[in-house]
C-alpha positions, -999 to +999 in steps of 0.1 A: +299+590-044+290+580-009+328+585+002+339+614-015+358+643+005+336+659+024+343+697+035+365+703+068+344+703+097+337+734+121+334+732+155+312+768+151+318+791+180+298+820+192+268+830+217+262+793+218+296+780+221+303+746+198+279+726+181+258+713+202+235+691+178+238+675+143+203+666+127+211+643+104+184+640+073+188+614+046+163+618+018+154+601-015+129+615-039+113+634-013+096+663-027+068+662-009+077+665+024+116+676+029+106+711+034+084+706+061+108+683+078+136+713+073+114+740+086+103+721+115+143+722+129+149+756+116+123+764+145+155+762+167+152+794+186+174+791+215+214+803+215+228+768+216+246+758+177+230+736+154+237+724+121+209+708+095+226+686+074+205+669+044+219+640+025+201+639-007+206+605-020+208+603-053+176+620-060+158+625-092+126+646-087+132+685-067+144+669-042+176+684-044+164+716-055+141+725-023+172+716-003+192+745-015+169+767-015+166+761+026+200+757+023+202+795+008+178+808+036+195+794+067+231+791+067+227+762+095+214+742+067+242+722+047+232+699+016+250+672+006+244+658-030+255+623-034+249+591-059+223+570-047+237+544-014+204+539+003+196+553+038+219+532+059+254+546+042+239+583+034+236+584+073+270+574+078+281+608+050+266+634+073+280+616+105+315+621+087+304+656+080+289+660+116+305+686+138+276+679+165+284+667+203+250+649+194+237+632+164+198+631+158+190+608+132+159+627+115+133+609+090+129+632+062+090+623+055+082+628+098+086+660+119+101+662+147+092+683+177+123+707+181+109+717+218+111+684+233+142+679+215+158+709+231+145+692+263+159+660+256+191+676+248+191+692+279+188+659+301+208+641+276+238+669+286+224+671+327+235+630+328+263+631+306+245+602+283+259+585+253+226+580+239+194+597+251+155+580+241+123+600+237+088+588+225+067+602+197+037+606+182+019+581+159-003+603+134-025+603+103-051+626+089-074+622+116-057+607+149-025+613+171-009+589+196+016+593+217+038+563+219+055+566+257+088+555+267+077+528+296+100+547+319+121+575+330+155+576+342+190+554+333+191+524+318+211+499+325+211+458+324+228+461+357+222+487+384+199+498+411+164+480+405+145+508+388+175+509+367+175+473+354+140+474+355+137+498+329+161+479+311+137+448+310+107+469+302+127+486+268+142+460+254+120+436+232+098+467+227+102+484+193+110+521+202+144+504+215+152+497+177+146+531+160+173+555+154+149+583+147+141+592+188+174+590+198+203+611+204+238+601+203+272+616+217+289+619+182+324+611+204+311+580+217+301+568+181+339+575+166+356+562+200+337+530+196+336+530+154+302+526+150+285+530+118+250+523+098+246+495+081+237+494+045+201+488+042+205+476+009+217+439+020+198+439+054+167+452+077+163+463+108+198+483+099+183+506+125+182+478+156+216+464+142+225+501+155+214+506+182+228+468+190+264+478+185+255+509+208+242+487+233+269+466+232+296+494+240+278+496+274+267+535+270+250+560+295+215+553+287+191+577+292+148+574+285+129+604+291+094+603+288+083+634+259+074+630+222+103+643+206+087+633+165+058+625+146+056+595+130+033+602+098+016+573+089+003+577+056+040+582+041+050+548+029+081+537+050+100+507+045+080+487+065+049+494+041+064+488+006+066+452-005+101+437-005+104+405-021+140+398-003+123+408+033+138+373+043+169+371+030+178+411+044+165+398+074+186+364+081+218+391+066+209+415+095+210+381+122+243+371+108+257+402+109+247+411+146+254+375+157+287+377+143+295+410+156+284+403+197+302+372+190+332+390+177+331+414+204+323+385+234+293+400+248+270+377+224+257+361+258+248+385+279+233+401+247+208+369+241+180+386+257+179+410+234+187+387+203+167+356+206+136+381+207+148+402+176+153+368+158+115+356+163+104+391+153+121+390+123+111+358+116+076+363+120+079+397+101+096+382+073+070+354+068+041+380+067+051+414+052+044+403+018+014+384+018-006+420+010+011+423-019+019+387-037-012+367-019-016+338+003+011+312-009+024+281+013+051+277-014+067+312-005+061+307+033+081+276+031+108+292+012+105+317+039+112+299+066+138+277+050+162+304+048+159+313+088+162+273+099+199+266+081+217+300+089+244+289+117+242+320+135+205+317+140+211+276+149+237+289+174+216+321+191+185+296+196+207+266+208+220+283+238+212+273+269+177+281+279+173+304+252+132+302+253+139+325+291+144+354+269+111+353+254+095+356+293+101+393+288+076+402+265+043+422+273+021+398+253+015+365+264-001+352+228+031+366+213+054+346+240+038+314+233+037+323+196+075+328+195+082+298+214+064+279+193+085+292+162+117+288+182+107+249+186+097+245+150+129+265+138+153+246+156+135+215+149+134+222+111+096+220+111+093+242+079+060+222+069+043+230+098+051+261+110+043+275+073+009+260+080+003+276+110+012+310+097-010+303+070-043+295+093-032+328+118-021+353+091-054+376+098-049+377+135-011+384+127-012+413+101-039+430+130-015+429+152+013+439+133-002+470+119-009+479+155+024+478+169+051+487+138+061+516+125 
Protein backbone atom coordinates (compact mmCIF):
# COMPACT_ATOMS: atom_id res chain seq x y z
CA UNK A 1 0.00 0.00 0.00
CA UNK A 2 1.08 3.51 -0.65
CA UNK A 3 0.90 4.23 3.26
CA UNK A 4 2.24 1.34 4.86
CA UNK A 5 4.96 1.59 7.69
CA UNK A 6 7.89 2.42 6.24
CA UNK A 7 11.34 1.41 8.09
CA UNK A 8 12.79 4.03 10.81
CA UNK A 9 14.80 6.45 9.19
CA UNK A 10 18.70 6.97 9.71
CA UNK A 11 20.29 9.97 9.86
CA UNK A 12 23.72 7.86 8.60
CA UNK A 13 26.83 9.17 10.16
CA UNK A 14 30.42 8.64 9.18
CA UNK A 15 33.33 10.27 6.95
CA UNK A 16 30.54 12.30 5.45
CA UNK A 17 28.56 13.25 8.36
CA UNK A 18 24.45 13.00 7.90
CA UNK A 19 22.74 12.47 4.76
CA UNK A 20 23.29 14.88 2.74
CA UNK A 21 20.97 13.94 -0.34
CA UNK A 22 17.89 11.79 -0.93
CA UNK A 23 17.38 10.87 -4.82
CA UNK A 24 14.12 9.96 -4.98
CA UNK A 25 13.18 7.42 -8.02
CA UNK A 26 9.61 6.43 -8.69
CA UNK A 27 9.33 3.81 -11.39
CA UNK A 28 6.60 1.76 -13.16
CA UNK A 29 7.32 -1.05 -15.51
CA UNK A 30 10.61 0.23 -16.16
CA UNK A 31 12.77 -2.44 -17.28
CA UNK A 32 14.48 -0.86 -19.72
CA UNK A 33 16.05 1.90 -18.33
CA UNK A 34 16.02 1.75 -14.21
CA UNK A 35 19.45 0.36 -14.23
CA UNK A 36 21.01 2.98 -16.09
CA UNK A 37 19.20 5.69 -14.10
CA UNK A 38 20.57 3.68 -10.75
CA UNK A 39 24.07 3.40 -11.91
CA UNK A 40 24.32 6.92 -13.10
CA UNK A 41 23.90 8.07 -9.04
CA UNK A 42 25.80 5.25 -7.77
CA UNK A 43 28.69 7.36 -9.58
CA UNK A 44 28.66 9.34 -6.33
CA UNK A 45 32.32 9.37 -5.48
CA UNK A 46 32.79 12.03 -3.05
CA UNK A 47 32.64 11.48 1.07
CA UNK A 48 29.34 13.31 1.46
CA UNK A 49 26.13 10.54 2.41
CA UNK A 50 23.66 9.64 -0.02
CA UNK A 51 20.86 7.37 -0.13
CA UNK A 52 19.08 5.99 -3.54
CA UNK A 53 15.80 5.19 -2.81
CA UNK A 54 13.58 3.50 -5.70
CA UNK A 55 9.81 3.32 -5.40
CA UNK A 56 8.69 0.59 -7.56
CA UNK A 57 5.14 1.28 -8.18
CA UNK A 58 3.35 -1.51 -8.46
CA UNK A 59 5.33 -2.99 -11.20
CA UNK A 60 4.71 -6.10 -13.25
CA UNK A 61 7.65 -6.74 -15.72
CA UNK A 62 11.61 -6.95 -13.89
CA UNK A 63 11.18 -3.98 -12.77
CA UNK A 64 11.34 -4.84 -9.38
CA UNK A 65 13.83 -7.45 -9.84
CA UNK A 66 16.79 -5.19 -11.29
CA UNK A 67 16.11 -2.99 -8.34
CA UNK A 68 17.26 -5.43 -5.77
CA UNK A 69 19.78 -6.57 -7.45
CA UNK A 70 21.34 -2.76 -7.35
CA UNK A 71 19.85 -2.76 -4.18
CA UNK A 72 22.26 -6.03 -3.25
CA UNK A 73 25.40 -4.30 -4.78
CA UNK A 74 25.26 -0.88 -3.05
CA UNK A 75 23.96 -0.65 0.26
CA UNK A 76 23.02 3.17 -0.50
CA UNK A 77 20.39 1.80 -2.63
CA UNK A 78 16.95 1.15 -0.72
CA UNK A 79 13.80 -0.41 -2.72
CA UNK A 80 10.58 0.12 -1.87
CA UNK A 81 7.89 -2.32 -3.29
CA UNK A 82 4.51 -0.82 -3.26
CA UNK A 83 0.84 -1.43 -4.94
CA UNK A 84 0.45 0.74 -7.85
CA UNK A 85 -0.51 4.84 -6.73
CA UNK A 86 0.88 6.52 -9.70
CA UNK A 87 3.97 8.80 -9.61
CA UNK A 88 2.64 11.73 -7.71
CA UNK A 89 1.88 9.59 -4.27
CA UNK A 90 5.04 7.04 -4.85
CA UNK A 91 7.04 10.31 -4.56
CA UNK A 92 5.42 11.29 -1.51
CA UNK A 93 6.53 7.17 0.04
CA UNK A 94 10.28 7.88 -0.40
CA UNK A 95 9.91 11.55 0.91
CA UNK A 96 8.47 9.75 4.16
CA UNK A 97 11.32 7.38 3.93
CA UNK A 98 13.82 10.29 3.15
CA UNK A 99 16.52 10.89 5.67
CA UNK A 100 18.13 13.48 3.02
CA UNK A 101 18.82 17.39 4.09
CA UNK A 102 17.89 17.47 0.20
CA UNK A 103 15.40 15.78 -1.88
CA UNK A 104 16.18 15.25 -5.73
CA UNK A 105 13.31 14.17 -7.47
CA UNK A 106 14.90 11.68 -10.22
CA UNK A 107 12.97 10.41 -13.44
CA UNK A 108 13.57 6.84 -13.64
CA UNK A 109 13.65 6.64 -17.69
CA UNK A 110 16.42 10.11 -17.77
CA UNK A 111 19.94 10.33 -16.22
CA UNK A 112 21.08 12.63 -14.33
CA UNK A 113 24.48 14.16 -14.27
CA UNK A 114 25.76 13.34 -10.63
CA UNK A 115 28.77 15.97 -11.12
CA UNK A 116 26.75 18.93 -11.59
CA UNK A 117 24.54 17.72 -9.03
CA UNK A 118 27.34 17.52 -6.52
CA UNK A 119 27.79 21.15 -7.70
CA UNK A 120 24.48 22.21 -7.35
CA UNK A 121 24.46 20.67 -3.99
CA UNK A 122 27.25 22.58 -3.14
CA UNK A 123 25.73 26.13 -3.94
CA UNK A 124 22.38 24.96 -2.81
CA UNK A 125 24.28 24.37 0.91
CA UNK A 126 26.91 27.79 0.18
CA UNK A 127 23.31 30.02 0.17
CA UNK A 128 21.40 28.04 2.55
CA UNK A 129 18.44 27.56 -0.21
CA UNK A 130 15.22 25.77 0.22
CA UNK A 131 15.09 24.86 -3.23
CA UNK A 132 18.01 24.99 -5.70
CA UNK A 133 17.26 24.93 -10.00
CA UNK A 134 19.69 23.60 -12.54
CA UNK A 135 19.16 23.14 -16.43
CA UNK A 136 19.56 19.92 -18.45
CA UNK A 137 19.99 18.41 -21.44
CA UNK A 138 17.33 17.69 -24.10
CA UNK A 139 18.70 14.43 -25.97
CA UNK A 140 17.75 11.74 -28.50
CA UNK A 141 19.82 9.34 -30.62
CA UNK A 142 21.36 11.81 -32.52
CA UNK A 143 21.32 15.39 -30.85
CA UNK A 144 21.89 17.12 -27.31
CA UNK A 145 20.68 20.43 -26.05
CA UNK A 146 21.32 22.09 -23.24
CA UNK A 147 18.27 23.85 -21.91
CA UNK A 148 19.85 26.95 -19.69
CA UNK A 149 18.44 28.38 -16.72
CA UNK A 150 18.01 32.28 -18.01
CA UNK A 151 20.01 33.26 -14.96
CA UNK A 152 22.20 32.84 -12.13
CA UNK A 153 21.87 33.84 -8.60
CA UNK A 154 18.55 34.27 -5.98
CA UNK A 155 15.37 34.47 -6.92
CA UNK A 156 13.11 36.36 -5.56
CA UNK A 157 9.56 38.32 -6.60
CA UNK A 158 10.98 41.06 -4.40
CA UNK A 159 14.60 42.04 -4.01
CA UNK A 160 17.45 43.78 -5.48
CA UNK A 161 16.72 44.15 -9.36
CA UNK A 162 18.81 41.22 -10.73
CA UNK A 163 16.93 39.39 -8.12
CA UNK A 164 13.37 40.12 -9.22
CA UNK A 165 14.52 40.14 -12.60
CA UNK A 166 15.38 36.64 -12.60
CA UNK A 167 12.15 36.08 -11.02
CA UNK A 168 10.27 37.56 -14.15
CA UNK A 169 12.59 35.78 -16.59
CA UNK A 170 11.74 32.03 -14.74
CA UNK A 171 8.40 32.13 -14.11
CA UNK A 172 6.07 31.43 -17.21
CA UNK A 173 9.01 29.44 -18.56
CA UNK A 174 8.60 25.61 -18.22
CA UNK A 175 11.85 24.49 -16.33
CA UNK A 176 10.10 26.48 -13.35
CA UNK A 177 7.41 23.60 -13.33
CA UNK A 178 9.62 20.44 -13.25
CA UNK A 179 10.45 18.73 -10.14
CA UNK A 180 13.10 16.70 -11.80
CA UNK A 181 16.15 19.75 -11.76
CA UNK A 182 15.49 20.74 -8.49
CA UNK A 183 16.60 20.27 -5.09
CA UNK A 184 14.69 20.70 -2.03
CA UNK A 185 15.65 21.12 1.75
CA UNK A 186 13.65 18.06 3.01
CA UNK A 187 13.00 20.30 6.47
CA UNK A 188 11.48 23.00 4.61
CA UNK A 189 9.09 20.47 2.79
CA UNK A 190 7.73 18.90 6.42
CA UNK A 191 7.85 22.53 8.12
CA UNK A 192 5.58 23.79 5.51
CA UNK A 193 3.57 20.20 4.72
CA UNK A 194 4.07 20.00 1.32
CA UNK A 195 3.39 17.00 -0.60
CA UNK A 196 2.83 15.61 -4.47
CA UNK A 197 -0.16 15.51 -5.75
CA UNK A 198 -1.76 12.49 -7.16
CA UNK A 199 -1.32 12.47 -10.84
CA UNK A 200 -4.06 10.25 -11.24
CA UNK A 201 -6.85 13.12 -10.89
CA UNK A 202 -4.62 16.00 -12.20
CA UNK A 203 -1.60 17.26 -14.49
CA UNK A 204 0.93 19.43 -14.11
CA UNK A 205 1.09 17.70 -10.39
CA UNK A 206 4.72 18.75 -10.85
CA UNK A 207 3.96 22.78 -11.26
CA UNK A 208 1.17 22.35 -8.60
CA UNK A 209 4.49 21.60 -6.63
CA UNK A 210 6.59 23.65 -7.11
CA UNK A 211 3.38 26.31 -6.61
CA UNK A 212 2.97 25.36 -3.05
CA UNK A 213 6.86 25.79 -2.72
CA UNK A 214 6.66 29.04 -4.26
CA UNK A 215 4.09 30.07 -2.23
CA UNK A 216 5.98 29.33 1.21
CA UNK A 217 8.36 32.16 0.06
CA UNK A 218 11.67 29.79 -0.08
CA UNK A 219 15.44 30.72 -0.71
CA UNK A 220 15.54 30.31 -4.27
CA UNK A 221 18.43 29.50 -5.91
CA UNK A 222 19.18 29.03 -10.16
CA UNK A 223 22.48 27.99 -11.14
CA UNK A 224 23.28 27.76 -14.52
CA UNK A 225 24.75 23.68 -15.16
CA UNK A 226 22.82 20.68 -16.66
CA UNK A 227 22.29 18.71 -13.81
CA UNK A 228 19.93 15.62 -16.21
CA UNK A 229 19.22 14.36 -19.40
CA UNK A 230 16.05 14.49 -20.58
CA UNK A 231 15.75 11.41 -23.10
CA UNK A 232 13.49 12.08 -25.61
CA UNK A 233 12.54 9.00 -27.21
CA UNK A 234 11.10 7.53 -23.75
CA UNK A 235 7.45 8.21 -23.86
CA UNK A 236 6.69 10.62 -20.91
CA UNK A 237 3.43 11.71 -19.92
CA UNK A 238 3.28 14.47 -22.03
CA UNK A 239 3.62 11.93 -25.16
CA UNK A 240 0.99 9.27 -24.42
CA UNK A 241 -2.53 10.15 -25.34
CA UNK A 242 -4.82 10.91 -22.32
CA UNK A 243 -8.35 11.18 -23.09
CA UNK A 244 -9.11 13.15 -19.59
CA UNK A 245 -6.04 15.71 -20.46
CA UNK A 246 -8.83 18.36 -19.82
CA UNK A 247 -10.59 17.38 -17.04
CA UNK A 248 -6.91 16.52 -15.01
CA UNK A 249 -6.12 19.76 -16.10
CA UNK A 250 -9.17 22.15 -14.89
CA UNK A 251 -8.68 19.49 -11.37
CA UNK A 252 -5.02 20.79 -11.16
CA UNK A 253 -6.51 24.86 -11.63
CA UNK A 254 -9.00 24.12 -8.92
CA UNK A 255 -6.84 22.68 -6.73
CA UNK A 256 -4.00 25.38 -6.94
CA UNK A 257 -6.59 28.20 -7.06
CA UNK A 258 -8.06 26.85 -4.08
CA UNK A 259 -4.93 26.35 -2.18
CA UNK A 260 -3.19 30.25 -2.87
CA UNK A 261 -6.62 31.21 -2.07
CA UNK A 262 -6.66 29.21 1.11
CA UNK A 263 -3.39 30.36 1.94
CA UNK A 264 -4.13 34.37 0.93
CA UNK A 265 -1.31 34.82 -1.35
CA UNK A 266 -3.58 33.89 -4.54
CA UNK A 267 -2.87 37.60 -5.68
CA UNK A 268 0.29 38.17 -5.63
CA UNK A 269 0.57 34.59 -7.12
CA UNK A 270 -1.61 35.70 -10.36
CA UNK A 271 1.40 36.20 -12.39
CA UNK A 272 2.24 32.92 -12.17
CA UNK A 273 -1.43 31.50 -12.48
CA UNK A 274 -3.21 33.30 -15.14
CA UNK A 275 -0.15 32.06 -17.47
CA UNK A 276 -0.33 28.37 -16.16
CA UNK A 277 -4.12 28.52 -16.86
CA UNK A 278 -3.69 29.54 -20.73
CA UNK A 279 -1.09 26.87 -20.99
CA UNK A 280 -3.09 24.32 -19.87
CA UNK A 281 -5.78 25.36 -21.73
CA UNK A 282 -4.09 25.37 -24.89
CA UNK A 283 -2.30 22.08 -23.94
CA UNK A 284 -5.37 20.42 -23.17
CA UNK A 285 -7.19 21.42 -26.45
CA UNK A 286 -4.26 19.96 -28.49
CA UNK A 287 -2.54 16.97 -26.91
CA UNK A 288 -4.90 14.57 -28.33
CA UNK A 289 -5.48 15.50 -31.66
CA UNK A 290 -2.35 12.97 -32.85
CA UNK A 291 -4.01 10.32 -31.56
CA UNK A 292 -8.03 10.64 -31.89
CA UNK A 293 -7.88 13.18 -35.16
CA UNK A 294 -9.11 16.50 -36.02
CA UNK A 295 -12.70 16.84 -34.23
CA UNK A 296 -14.48 20.26 -33.52
CA UNK A 297 -17.00 18.23 -31.40
CA UNK A 298 -14.07 17.24 -28.81
CA UNK A 299 -12.48 20.78 -29.01
CA UNK A 300 -15.71 22.15 -27.95
CA UNK A 301 -16.13 19.78 -25.20
CA UNK A 302 -12.70 20.76 -24.45
CA UNK A 303 -13.07 24.05 -23.85
CA UNK A 304 -16.41 23.79 -22.18
CA UNK A 305 -15.00 22.23 -19.23
CA UNK A 306 -12.18 25.31 -18.70
CA UNK A 307 -15.12 28.23 -19.32
CA UNK A 308 -17.67 27.10 -16.22
CA UNK A 309 -14.96 26.12 -13.48
CA UNK A 310 -15.33 29.08 -10.81
CA UNK A 311 -11.81 29.04 -9.96
CA UNK A 312 -10.77 29.61 -13.51
CA UNK A 313 -13.89 32.43 -13.81
CA UNK A 314 -12.34 34.03 -10.69
CA UNK A 315 -8.33 33.80 -11.56
CA UNK A 316 -9.18 35.49 -15.10
CA UNK A 317 -11.66 38.01 -13.62
CA UNK A 318 -9.18 39.79 -11.54
CA UNK A 319 -8.31 43.01 -12.10
CA UNK A 320 -6.15 43.38 -15.09
CA UNK A 321 -5.44 39.93 -15.25
CA UNK A 322 -4.34 40.02 -19.20
CA UNK A 323 -0.78 42.17 -17.46
CA UNK A 324 0.37 38.79 -16.51
CA UNK A 325 0.59 37.54 -19.91
CA UNK A 326 3.20 40.72 -20.78
CA UNK A 327 5.80 38.47 -19.32
CA UNK A 328 6.13 36.01 -21.81
CA UNK A 329 9.12 35.64 -24.33
CA UNK A 330 6.85 35.10 -27.36
CA UNK A 331 4.85 37.73 -28.63
CA UNK A 332 2.49 35.27 -30.98
CA UNK A 333 2.01 33.24 -27.78
CA UNK A 334 0.99 36.64 -25.76
CA UNK A 335 -1.52 37.60 -28.21
CA UNK A 336 -2.60 33.97 -28.58
CA UNK A 337 -3.37 33.67 -24.80
CA UNK A 338 -5.10 36.84 -24.62
CA UNK A 339 -7.14 36.00 -27.15
CA UNK A 340 -8.13 32.63 -25.28
CA UNK A 341 -8.48 34.64 -22.07
CA UNK A 342 -11.20 36.95 -23.98
CA UNK A 343 -12.96 33.99 -25.49
CA UNK A 344 -12.85 31.99 -22.07
CA UNK A 345 -14.28 34.52 -20.02
CA UNK A 346 -16.59 35.47 -22.63
CA UNK A 347 -17.87 31.90 -23.18
CA UNK A 348 -16.89 31.97 -26.82
CA UNK A 349 -16.53 28.07 -27.01
CA UNK A 350 -17.70 28.20 -30.78
CA UNK A 351 -15.12 30.24 -31.79
CA UNK A 352 -12.31 29.69 -30.07
CA UNK A 353 -12.67 25.84 -31.00
CA UNK A 354 -12.53 27.14 -34.52
CA UNK A 355 -9.57 28.89 -34.26
CA UNK A 356 -7.74 26.04 -32.67
CA UNK A 357 -8.94 24.05 -35.38
CA UNK A 358 -7.49 26.43 -38.38
CA UNK A 359 -3.86 26.93 -36.16
CA UNK A 360 -3.51 23.38 -34.82
CA UNK A 361 -0.27 22.72 -37.31
CA UNK A 362 1.51 25.92 -36.25
CA UNK A 363 0.48 24.88 -32.52
CA UNK A 364 1.67 21.23 -32.29
CA UNK A 365 5.27 22.76 -33.95
CA UNK A 366 5.55 24.81 -31.40
CA UNK A 367 4.63 22.61 -28.70
CA UNK A 368 6.96 19.84 -29.59
CA UNK A 369 9.67 22.45 -29.53
CA UNK A 370 9.25 23.74 -26.12
CA UNK A 371 7.72 20.68 -23.83
CA UNK A 372 9.16 18.06 -22.23
Amino acid sequence: MCREALPKKEMVSGRGGIMEISFIIPVYNGEQFIRNCICEIRRWEWEEQIEILIIDDGSTDCTGIICDEEAAADKRVKVFHIENCGQGLARNYGLRAAAGKYICFADADDRVDIRNIYRLWEQAKSVHADVAMGGYYRTDDRTEEWVHVPGEGLMKRRGTDAEMGLYHKVKTQSMFGYVWNKLYRRQFLREQDIWMDDIRTMNMEDFMFNMKVWSRNPVFYCMDCPICYYITAHASTTRRPDPQVHTKSVNMIRTLVGYLDGEGVLEENLDMVVPVIMRSFCWSMIKNIPYEGMSMRRLEERAGTFAYVPEIEKALGAVDASKHLKSLVSAPQRWFYRFCMCALKRKMIKSISRIFYICYPLMKRYASAVLK
